[in-house]
C-alpha positions as CSV (number, residue, x, y, z in Angstrom):
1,X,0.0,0.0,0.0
2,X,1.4,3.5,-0.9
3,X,0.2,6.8,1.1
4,X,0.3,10.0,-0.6
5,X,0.2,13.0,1.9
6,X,0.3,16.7,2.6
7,X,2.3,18.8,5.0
8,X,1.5,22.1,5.5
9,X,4.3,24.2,6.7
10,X,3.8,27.2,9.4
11,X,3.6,29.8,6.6
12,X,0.7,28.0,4.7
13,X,3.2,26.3,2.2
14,X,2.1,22.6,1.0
15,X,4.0,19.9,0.2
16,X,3.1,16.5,-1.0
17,X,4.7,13.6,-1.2
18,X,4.3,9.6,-1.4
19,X,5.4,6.6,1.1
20,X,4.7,3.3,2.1
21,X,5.0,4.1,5.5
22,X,3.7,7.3,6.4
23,X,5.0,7.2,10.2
24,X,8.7,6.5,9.0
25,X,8.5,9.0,6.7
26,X,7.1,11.9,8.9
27,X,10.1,11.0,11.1
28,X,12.1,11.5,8.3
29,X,11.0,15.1,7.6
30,X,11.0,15.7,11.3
31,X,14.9,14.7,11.3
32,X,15.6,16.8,8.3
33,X,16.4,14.0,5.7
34,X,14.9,14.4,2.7
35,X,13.0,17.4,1.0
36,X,14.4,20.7,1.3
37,X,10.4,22.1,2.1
38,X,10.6,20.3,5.7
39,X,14.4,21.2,6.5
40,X,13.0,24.6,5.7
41,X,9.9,24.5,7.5
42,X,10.8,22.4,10.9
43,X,7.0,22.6,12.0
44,X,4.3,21.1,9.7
45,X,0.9,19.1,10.0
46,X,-0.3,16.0,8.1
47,X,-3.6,17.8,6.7
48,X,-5.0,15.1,4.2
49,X,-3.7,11.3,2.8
50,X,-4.9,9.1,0.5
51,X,-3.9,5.1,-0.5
52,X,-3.2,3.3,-3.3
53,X,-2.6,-0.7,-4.0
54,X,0.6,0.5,-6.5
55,X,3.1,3.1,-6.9
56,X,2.1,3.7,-10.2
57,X,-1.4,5.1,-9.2
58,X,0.0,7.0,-6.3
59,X,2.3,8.6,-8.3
60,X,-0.4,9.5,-11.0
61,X,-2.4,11.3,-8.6
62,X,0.5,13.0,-7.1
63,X,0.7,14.3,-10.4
64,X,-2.5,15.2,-10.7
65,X,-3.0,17.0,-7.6
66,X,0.9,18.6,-8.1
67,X,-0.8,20.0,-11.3
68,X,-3.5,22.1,-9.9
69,X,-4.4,25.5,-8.6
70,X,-4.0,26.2,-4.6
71,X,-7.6,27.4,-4.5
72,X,-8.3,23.2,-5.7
73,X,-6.2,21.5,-3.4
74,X,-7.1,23.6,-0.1
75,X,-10.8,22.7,-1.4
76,X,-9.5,19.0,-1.7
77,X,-8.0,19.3,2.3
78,X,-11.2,20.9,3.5
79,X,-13.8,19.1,2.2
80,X,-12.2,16.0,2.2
81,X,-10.9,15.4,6.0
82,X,-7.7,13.2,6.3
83,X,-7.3,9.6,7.1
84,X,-4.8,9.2,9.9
């Protein structure tokens, strides 16, 4: 199963990413390893996630979601609450 999350940082910033193990990974960002939005932004909240069975869908809707407007993914956050 593959998790596809998104941070927001302290000054509203969103970043999204994919795992397979979405408390590994958050450790990750908490210890700085990895991308350069959370060793910028040390505080951050998990605001929505989604699963897929392969990487290859994961990665398609990271794209997706990576393609729209902000307006589209804040709607995405709000409306659709996260699964943690």
């Amino acid at each position: 199963m593959y998790i596809l999350y998104i941070l927001r940082g302290p000054k509203k910033h969103l970043y999204i990413g994919i795992t397979n193990n979405l408390n590994e990974r958050i450790d990750r960002h908490k210890r700085g390893d990895g991308a350069e939005f959370t060793k910028r932004n040390s505080t951050y909240t998990v605001v929505y996630t989604e699963t897929f069975e392969t990487l290859v869908e994961a990665r398609r809707r990271e794209k997706q979601i990576k393609g729209w407007r902000r307006e589209k993914k804040e709607n995405l956050i709000k409306f659709r609450k996260p699964k943690l």
